[in-house]
N, C-alpha and C positions, 0 to 999 in steps of 0.2 A: 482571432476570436479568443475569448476570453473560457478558460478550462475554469472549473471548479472539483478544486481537487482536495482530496482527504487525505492528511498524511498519517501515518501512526508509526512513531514510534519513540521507542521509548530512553533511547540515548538522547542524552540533549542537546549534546556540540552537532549529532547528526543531523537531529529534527532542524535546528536552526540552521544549518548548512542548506538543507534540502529546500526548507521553506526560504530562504533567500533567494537559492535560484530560481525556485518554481516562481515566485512575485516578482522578480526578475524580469521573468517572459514574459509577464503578466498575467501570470495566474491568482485565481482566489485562491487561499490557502485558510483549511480547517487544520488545526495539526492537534495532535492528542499521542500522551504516552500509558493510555489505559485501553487497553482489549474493550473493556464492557462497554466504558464509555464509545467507542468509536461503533459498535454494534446498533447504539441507541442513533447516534448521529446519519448510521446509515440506514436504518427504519426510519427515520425523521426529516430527512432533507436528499436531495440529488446529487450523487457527483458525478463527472465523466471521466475521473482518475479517481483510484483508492491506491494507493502506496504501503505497503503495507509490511513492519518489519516481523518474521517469524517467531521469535522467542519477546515475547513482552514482558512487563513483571507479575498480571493478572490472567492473562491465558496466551494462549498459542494464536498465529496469525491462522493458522488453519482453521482454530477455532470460530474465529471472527467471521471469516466464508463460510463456513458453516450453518452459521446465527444470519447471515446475511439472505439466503435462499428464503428467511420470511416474504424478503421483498423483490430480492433480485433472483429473475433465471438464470440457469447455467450458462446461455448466453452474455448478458450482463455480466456475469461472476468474469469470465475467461477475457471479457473486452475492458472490463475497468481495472481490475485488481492486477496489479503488480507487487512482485514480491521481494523484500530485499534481506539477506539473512546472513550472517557469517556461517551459518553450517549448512554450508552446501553439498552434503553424502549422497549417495544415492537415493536413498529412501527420501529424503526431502525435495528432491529434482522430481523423481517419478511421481510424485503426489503431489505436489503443483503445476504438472503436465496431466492428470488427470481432471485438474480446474482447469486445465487450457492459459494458465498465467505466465506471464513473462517472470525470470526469475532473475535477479542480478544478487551474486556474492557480494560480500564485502570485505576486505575497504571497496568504496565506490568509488570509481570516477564521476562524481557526480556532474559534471557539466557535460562528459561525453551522456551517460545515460539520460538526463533531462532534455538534452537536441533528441534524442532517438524519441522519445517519450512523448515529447511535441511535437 
């Protein structure tokens, strides 16, 4: 079946990394390296994946969850949104275990995380 999935972020070599494999599998791929904008796209359209990198260059991926609760419940939040982030400390773990999100460090193994993911 075919995923329609929201990627954000904001490295490029990464986005195009991730968005290759995700279309790979045969995913649709929205890919965006702005916070707001992807806020807008997730009041605006459905995904069943949000991928989502934590430090952006316009806000924070916590942010975006945040702004997202217009539309999606805290179910929704914890079932779609994955997080992907080079600062993986404590305080950033336990506060994406509070949204119930999967969180992957970076560097990725991106083809092991996208089999897990699909």
């Amino acid at each position: 079946m075919t995923k329609n999935i929201l990627l954000i972020e904001d490295e490029p070599l990464i986005q195009r990394t991730i968005k290759i494999f995700l279309e790979r599998k045969g995913s649709q791929v929205t890919a965006t390296s702005s916070g707001r904008e992807a806020i807008e796209l997730i009041i605006n359209n459905t995904y069943d994946l949000i991928i989502c990198d934590l430090m952006l260059n316009d806000i924070t991926g916590f942010d975006v969850i945040e702004d997202s609760k217009k539309k999606l419940s805290p179910d929704e939040i914890s079932e779609k949104f994955v997080i992907i982030t080079a600062y993986s400390s404590e305080q950033i773990i336990s506060k994406a275990e509070q949204y119930g999100c999967k969180i992957y460090p970076k560097p990725l193994d991106v083809s092991a995380v996208i089999d897990e993911l699909l």
